[in-house]
C-alpha positions in Angstrom: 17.9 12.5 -35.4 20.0 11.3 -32.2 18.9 8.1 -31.2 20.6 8.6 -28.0 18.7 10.3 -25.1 19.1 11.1 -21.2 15.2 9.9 -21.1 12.9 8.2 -23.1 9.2 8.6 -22.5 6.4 6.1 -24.0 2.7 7.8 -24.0 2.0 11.2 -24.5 -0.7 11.8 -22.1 -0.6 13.8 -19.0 1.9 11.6 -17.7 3.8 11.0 -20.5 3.8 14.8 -21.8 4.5 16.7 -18.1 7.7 13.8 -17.6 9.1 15.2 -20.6 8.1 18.4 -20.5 9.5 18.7 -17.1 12.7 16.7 -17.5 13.8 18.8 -20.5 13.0 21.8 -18.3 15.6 20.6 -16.1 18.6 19.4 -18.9 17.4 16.6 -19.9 17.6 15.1 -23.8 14.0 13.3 -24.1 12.2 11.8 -26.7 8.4 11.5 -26.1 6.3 8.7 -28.4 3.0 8.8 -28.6 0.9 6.5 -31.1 -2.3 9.0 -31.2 -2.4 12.6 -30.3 -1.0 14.5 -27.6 -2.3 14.7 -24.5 -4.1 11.1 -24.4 -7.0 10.0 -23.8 -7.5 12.8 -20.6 -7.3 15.7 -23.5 -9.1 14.0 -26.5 -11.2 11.8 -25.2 -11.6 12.2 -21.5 -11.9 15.0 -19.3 -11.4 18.0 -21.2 -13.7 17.0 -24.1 -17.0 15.9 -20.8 -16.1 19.4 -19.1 -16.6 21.1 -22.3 -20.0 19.7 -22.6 -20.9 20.0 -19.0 -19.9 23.7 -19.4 -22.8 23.7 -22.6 -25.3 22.0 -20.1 -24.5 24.7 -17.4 -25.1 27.3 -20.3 -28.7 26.2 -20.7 -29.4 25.7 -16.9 -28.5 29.3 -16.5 -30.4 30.5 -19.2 -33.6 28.7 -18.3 -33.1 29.7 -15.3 -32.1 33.4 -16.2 -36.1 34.8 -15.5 -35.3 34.8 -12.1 -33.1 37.4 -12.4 -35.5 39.2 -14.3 -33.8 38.8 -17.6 -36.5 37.3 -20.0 -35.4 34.6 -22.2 -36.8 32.4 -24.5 -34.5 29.1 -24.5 -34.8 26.9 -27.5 -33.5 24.0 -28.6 -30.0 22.9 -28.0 -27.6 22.5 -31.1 -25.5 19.9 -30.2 -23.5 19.8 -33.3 -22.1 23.6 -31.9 -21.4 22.6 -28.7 -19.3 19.5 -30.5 -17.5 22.1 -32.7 -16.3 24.3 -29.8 -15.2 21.4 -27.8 -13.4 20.4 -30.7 -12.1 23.9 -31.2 -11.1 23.9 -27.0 -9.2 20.0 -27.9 -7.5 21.2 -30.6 -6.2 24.7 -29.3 -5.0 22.4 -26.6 -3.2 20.2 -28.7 -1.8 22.1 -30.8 0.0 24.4 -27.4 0.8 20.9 -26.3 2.6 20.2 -29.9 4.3 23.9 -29.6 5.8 23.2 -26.4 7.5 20.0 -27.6 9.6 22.0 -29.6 10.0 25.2 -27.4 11.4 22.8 -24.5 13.6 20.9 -27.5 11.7 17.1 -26.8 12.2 14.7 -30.0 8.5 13.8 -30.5 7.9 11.1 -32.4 4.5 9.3 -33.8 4.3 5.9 -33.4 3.9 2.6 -31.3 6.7 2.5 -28.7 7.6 -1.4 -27.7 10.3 -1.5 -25.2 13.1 -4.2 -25.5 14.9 -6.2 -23.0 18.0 -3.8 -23.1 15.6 -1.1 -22.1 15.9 -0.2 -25.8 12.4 1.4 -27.5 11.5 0.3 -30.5 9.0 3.1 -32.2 7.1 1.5 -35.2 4.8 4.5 -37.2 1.8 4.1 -38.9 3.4 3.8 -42.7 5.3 1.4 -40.8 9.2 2.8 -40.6 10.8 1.4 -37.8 13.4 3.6 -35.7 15.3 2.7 -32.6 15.8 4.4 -29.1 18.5 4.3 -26.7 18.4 6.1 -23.5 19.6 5.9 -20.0 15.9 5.8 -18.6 12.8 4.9 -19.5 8.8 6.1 -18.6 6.0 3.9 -19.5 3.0 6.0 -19.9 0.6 4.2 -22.0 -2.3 4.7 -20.1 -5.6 3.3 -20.4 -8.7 2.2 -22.0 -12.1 1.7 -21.1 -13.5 -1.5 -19.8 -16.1 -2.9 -22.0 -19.1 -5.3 -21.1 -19.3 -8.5 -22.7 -22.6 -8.1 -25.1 -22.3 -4.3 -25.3 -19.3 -3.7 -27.2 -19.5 -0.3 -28.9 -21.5 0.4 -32.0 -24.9 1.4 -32.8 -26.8 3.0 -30.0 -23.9 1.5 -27.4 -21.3 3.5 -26.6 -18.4 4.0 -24.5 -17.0 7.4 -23.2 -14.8 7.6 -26.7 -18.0 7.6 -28.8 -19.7 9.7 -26.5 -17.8 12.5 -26.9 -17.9 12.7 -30.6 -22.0 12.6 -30.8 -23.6 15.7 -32.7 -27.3 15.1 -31.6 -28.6 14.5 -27.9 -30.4 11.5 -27.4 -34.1 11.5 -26.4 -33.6 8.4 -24.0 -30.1 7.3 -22.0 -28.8 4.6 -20.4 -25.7 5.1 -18.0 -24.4 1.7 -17.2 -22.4 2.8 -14.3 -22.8 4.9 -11.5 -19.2 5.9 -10.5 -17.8 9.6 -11.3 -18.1 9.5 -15.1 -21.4 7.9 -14.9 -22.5 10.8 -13.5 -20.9 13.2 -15.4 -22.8 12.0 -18.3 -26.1 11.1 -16.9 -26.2 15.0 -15.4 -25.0 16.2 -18.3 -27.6 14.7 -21.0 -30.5 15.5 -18.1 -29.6 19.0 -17.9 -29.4 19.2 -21.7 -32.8 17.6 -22.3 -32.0 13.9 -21.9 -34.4 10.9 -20.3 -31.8 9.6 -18.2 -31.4 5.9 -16.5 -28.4 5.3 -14.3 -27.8 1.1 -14.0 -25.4 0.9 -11.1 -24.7 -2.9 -10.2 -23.7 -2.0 -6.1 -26.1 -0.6 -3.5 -25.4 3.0 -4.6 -24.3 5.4 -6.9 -20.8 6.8 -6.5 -19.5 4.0 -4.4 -16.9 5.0 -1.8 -18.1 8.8 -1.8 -18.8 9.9 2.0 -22.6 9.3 2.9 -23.6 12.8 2.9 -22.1 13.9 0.0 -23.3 10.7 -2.2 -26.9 11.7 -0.6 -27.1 15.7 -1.9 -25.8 14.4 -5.2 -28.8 11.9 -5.4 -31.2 14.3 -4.0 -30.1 17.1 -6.9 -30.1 13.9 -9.7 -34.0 13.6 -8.5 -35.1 16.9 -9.7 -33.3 16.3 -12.8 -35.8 13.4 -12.9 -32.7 11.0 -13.5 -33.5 7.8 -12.5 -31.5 5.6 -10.2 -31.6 2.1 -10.4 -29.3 0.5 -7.9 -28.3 -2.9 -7.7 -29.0 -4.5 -11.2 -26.9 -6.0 -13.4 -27.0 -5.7 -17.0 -27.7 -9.1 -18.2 -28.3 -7.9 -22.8 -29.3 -5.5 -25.4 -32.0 -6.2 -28.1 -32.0 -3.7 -31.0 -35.2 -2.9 -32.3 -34.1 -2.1 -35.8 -34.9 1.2 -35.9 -32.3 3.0 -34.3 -33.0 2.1 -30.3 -32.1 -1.0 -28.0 -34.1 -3.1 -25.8 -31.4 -3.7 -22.3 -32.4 -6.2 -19.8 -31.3 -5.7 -16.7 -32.0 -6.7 -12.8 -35.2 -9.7 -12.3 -36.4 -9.6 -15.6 -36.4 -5.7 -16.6 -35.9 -4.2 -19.5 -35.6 -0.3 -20.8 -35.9 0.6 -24.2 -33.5 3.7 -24.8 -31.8 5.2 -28.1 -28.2 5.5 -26.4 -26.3 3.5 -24.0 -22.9 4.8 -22.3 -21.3 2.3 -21.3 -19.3 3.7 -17.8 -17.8 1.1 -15.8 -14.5 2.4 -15.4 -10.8 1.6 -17.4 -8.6 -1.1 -17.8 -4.6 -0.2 -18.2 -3.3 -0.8 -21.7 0.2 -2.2 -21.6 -1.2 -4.2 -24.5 1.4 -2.4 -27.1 4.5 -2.1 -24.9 5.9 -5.2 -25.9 6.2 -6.2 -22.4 6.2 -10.1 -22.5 9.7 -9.4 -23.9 11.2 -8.0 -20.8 11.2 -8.6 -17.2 8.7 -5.8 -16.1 6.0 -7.6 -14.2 2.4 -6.8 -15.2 -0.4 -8.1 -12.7 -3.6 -10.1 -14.1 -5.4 -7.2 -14.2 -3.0 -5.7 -16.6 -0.9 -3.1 -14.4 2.4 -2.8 -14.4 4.1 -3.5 -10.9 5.7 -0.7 -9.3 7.0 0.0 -5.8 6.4 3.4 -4.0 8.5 5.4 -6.2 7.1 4.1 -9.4 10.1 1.9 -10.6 9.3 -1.1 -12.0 10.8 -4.6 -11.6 13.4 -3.8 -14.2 15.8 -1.0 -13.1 16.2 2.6 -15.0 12.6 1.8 -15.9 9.9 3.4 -14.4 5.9 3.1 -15.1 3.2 6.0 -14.2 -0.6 7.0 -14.7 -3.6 4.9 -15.9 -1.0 2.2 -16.6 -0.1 1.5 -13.0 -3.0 0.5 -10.0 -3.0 4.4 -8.5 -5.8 7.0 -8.6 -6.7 7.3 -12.4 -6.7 10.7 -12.3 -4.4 13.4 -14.6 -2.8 15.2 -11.9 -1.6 11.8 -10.3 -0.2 11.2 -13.3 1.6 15.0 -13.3 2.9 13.9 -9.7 4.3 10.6 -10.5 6.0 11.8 -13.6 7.7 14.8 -11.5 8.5 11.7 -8.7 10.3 10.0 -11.5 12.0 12.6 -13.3 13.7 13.9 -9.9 14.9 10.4 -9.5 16.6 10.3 -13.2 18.1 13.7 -12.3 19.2 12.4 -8.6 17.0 14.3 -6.7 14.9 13.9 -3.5 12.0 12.5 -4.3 9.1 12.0 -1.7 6.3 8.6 -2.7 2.9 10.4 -3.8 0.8 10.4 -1.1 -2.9 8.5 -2.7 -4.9 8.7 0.3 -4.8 12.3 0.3 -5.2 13.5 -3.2 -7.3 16.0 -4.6 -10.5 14.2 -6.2 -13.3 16.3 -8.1 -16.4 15.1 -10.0 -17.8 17.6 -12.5 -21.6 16.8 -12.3 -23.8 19.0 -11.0 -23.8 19.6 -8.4 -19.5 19.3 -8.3 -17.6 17.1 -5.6 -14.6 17.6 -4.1 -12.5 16.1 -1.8 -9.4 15.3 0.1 -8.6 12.6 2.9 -10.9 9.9 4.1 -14.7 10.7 4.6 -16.4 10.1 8.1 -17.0 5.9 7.1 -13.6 5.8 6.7 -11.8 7.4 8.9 -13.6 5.4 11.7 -12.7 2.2 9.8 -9.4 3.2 10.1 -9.5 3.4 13.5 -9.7 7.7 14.1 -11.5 8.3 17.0 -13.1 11.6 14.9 -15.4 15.5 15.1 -17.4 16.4 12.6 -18.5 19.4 11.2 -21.1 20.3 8.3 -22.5 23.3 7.1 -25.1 24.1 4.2 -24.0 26.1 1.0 -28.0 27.2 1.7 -26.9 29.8 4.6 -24.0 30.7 2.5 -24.2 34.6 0.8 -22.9 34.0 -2.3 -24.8 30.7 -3.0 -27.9 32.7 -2.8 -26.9 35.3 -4.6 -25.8 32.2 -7.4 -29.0 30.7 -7.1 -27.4 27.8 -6.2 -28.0 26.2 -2.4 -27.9 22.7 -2.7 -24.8 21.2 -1.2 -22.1 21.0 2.0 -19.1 21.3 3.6 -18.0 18.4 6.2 -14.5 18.6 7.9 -13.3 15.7 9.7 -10.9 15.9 12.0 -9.2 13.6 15.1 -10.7 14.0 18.5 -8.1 14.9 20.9 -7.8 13.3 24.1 -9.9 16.1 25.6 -12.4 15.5 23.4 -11.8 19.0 21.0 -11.1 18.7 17.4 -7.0 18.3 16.3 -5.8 17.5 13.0 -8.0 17.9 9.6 -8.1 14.4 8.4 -10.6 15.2 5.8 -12.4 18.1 3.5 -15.4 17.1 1.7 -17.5 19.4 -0.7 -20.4 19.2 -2.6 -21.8 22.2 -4.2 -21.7 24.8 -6.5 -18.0 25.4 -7.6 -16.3 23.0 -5.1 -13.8 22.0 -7.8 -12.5 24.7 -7.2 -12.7 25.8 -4.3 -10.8 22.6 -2.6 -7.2 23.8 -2.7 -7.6 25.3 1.1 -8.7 21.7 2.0 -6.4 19.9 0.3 -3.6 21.7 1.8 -5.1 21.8 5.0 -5.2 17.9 5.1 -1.5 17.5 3.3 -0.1 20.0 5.7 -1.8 18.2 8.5 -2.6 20.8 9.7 -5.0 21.2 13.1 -8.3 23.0 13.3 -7.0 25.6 15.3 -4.1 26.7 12.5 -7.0 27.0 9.7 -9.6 28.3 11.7 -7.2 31.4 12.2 -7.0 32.4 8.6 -9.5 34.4 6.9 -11.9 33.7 4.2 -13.2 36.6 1.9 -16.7 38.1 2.0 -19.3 37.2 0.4 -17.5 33.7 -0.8 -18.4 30.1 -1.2 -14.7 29.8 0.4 -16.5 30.9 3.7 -18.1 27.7 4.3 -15.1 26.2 4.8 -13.7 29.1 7.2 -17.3 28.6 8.5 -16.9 24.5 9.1 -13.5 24.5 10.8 -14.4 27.5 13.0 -17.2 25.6 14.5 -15.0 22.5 14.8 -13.2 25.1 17.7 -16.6 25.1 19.5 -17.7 28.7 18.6 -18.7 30.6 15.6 -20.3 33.2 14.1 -23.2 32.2 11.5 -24.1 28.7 13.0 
């Protein structure tokens, strides 16, 4: 094996994996080391793995559900051990496409523990413990990240972060979700849906913090009749176990809630940890991320650091971005600084999320003088014909000087599908794009796309179904 290479990437996650996969596309001799599996933590332990059981709990909503349609159906007991084996089955087809395409695109992939030296060197160490060296013109740190753990509930037993969580084979009668932010709720509407007494234990004043008002407040509203319940503002202080099987937490002025699980959800911590790094001169902050500037380089030069291991939007398809913004540096290219404030963001609970650009709060805070527009997915067609109503669209945009709506600033979505339904948004805020443009484009019919259409055509001051 050549130990010489054009690029040499550490982590093979989505930001490791897409920087090589899209530097060899263009020429380039990588070598890709990853210490795990590919595709990281996103693919085997993240968000493939919680969509695949979401998708099960949206299985038995429809089927309980499925008499008013006037299909009869008796719904029985979930078989969680069947919906672990076909996420499984979904992680591992994944995996093994992500393996195949390694050597279609001609990447040296190699299993190990990368370190990197302070000639920009790599040092891969594998698991039997061979040692080989890597030389390469540039470097991508990629290691990713971990998730943060409270001191007292370290995994084990009924305590659990999101990596145990995903390998469970029973549902637990009785949850606790320390942690209201996007997983949180991923799991806590996951396990209600799927039969689960669900607590949510959010230490701020509400659940998805930073969420636009009115989305935040369907989201509650729906978690209600899932008879989740919300407890905001409490602090976690211990967990008795009661020795047969279940755990006592106290929480708040002197609470406590007895439960058989607790997921642990208080978001991720960047693991440089295994880069070797106090041997070089890349800077790491105290929180653990490497420094970067706007185009992801580090302090050292020909070294560049992306994803979960730098302080950007921990999400995969940042990570995609940044490793393209890299790459096309390596190769000499333009490249243009992701833009974080306007990324796509999606939560999978149910009801979805979706958004783009700052919500109402804080636009204003940022000193937009703004119109706002919102319409209920409860007049929409096809939400009826879905059976499901609950949810919005809001569109904010700057005020002209005349007092009319200008520039889309922000697309906000909560509802049934809204992951995937944000693209027009999203493009709509990137593009910056003015209400007039969109509202001249049509949406199909009957669509939950409409709303949208529906939202910026009454930002124009006329409509049709509002």
């Amino acid at each position: 094996m050549a130990d010489q290479f054009d690029l040499i990437i550490v982590g093979g996650g989505p930001g490791g994996y897409a920087a090589a996969f899209y530097g060899a596309s263009a020429g380039l001799n990588v070598a890709l080391v990853e210490k795990d599996t590919i595709g990281g933590t996103c693919l085997n332990r993240g968000c493939i793995p919680a969509k695949a059981f979401l998708e099960t709990a949206a299985a038995r909503r429809h089927a309980e559900h499925a008499a008013d349609f006037g299909i009869a159906v008796t719904v029985g007991a979930t078989d969680f051990a069947v919906a672990q084996a076909r996420k499984q089955k979904i992680v591992d087809g994944l995996v093994k496409g992500l393996t195949g395409l390694t050597k279609a695109k001609k990447v040296t992939y190699l299993l190990g523990k990368g370190a990197l030296n302070a000639d920009n060197s790599v040092t891969v160490t594998a698991e039997d413990g061979t040692v080989t060296q890597l030389h390469g013109a540039a470097v991508i740190l990629a290691a990713g990240s971990v998730p943060r753990i409270i001191p007292g509930f370290e995994p084990g037993g009924p305590v659990m972060t999101s990596d145990e969580v995903l390998m469970l084979n029973h549902i637990p009668a009785r949850i606790a979700v320390i942690g209201g932010g996007a997983i949180g709720c991923e799991f806590a509407s996951t396990f209600a849906d799927l039969g689960s007494q669900v607590t949510i234990l959010e230490g701020l004043p509400k659940i998805l913090p930073g969420l636009d008002a009115d989305l935040a407040n369907v989201v509650v509203r729906s978690f209600q009749k899932k008879k989740i319940d919300i407890k905001t503002g409490v602090a976690v202080t211990k967990h008795t176990p009661t020795g047969s099987g279940s755990t006592v937490i106290s929480f708040g002025e002197g609470e406590t809630l007895e439960v058989d699980a607790v997921i642990v959800s208080v978001g991720r911590r960047p693991f440089p940890d295994q880069l070797g790094l106090a041997n070089t001169q890349v800077a790491v902050t105290d929180r653990g991320f490497v420094e970067v500037d706007a185009l992801c380089r580090t302090s050292v030069p020909n070294v560049w650091a992306i994803g979960d291991l730098i302080n950007t939007p921990q999400l995969a398809h940042v990570a995609y971005a940044e490793a393209i913004l890299a790459v096309k540096q390596i190769l000499g290219e333009e490249a243009i600084p992701v833009d974080y404030d306007r990324v796509p963001w999606a939560i999978y609970c149910s009801p979805e999320v979706a958004w783009a650009g700052p919500g109402e709060e804080a636009a204003k805070a940022a000193g937009y003088d703004v119109v706002v527009s919102k319409h209920q997915f409860r007049a929409n067609s096809r939400a009826q014909i879905l059976g499901e109503i609950d949810g919005l669209v809001k569109i904010i945009a700057k005020k002209n000087a005349d007092g009319s709506a200008g520039q889309v600033l922000g697309v906000h979505m909560v509802g049934p599908w809204v992951t995937e339904q944000l693209s027009g948004g999203y493009l709509a805020v990137n593009w910056e794009a003015t209400v007039e443009e969109i509202a001249h484009f049509i949406q199909p019919h009957p669509s939950l796309s409409e709303l949208f259409g529906e939202t910026v055509m009454a930002l124009t001051g006329r409509s049709i179904n509002s």
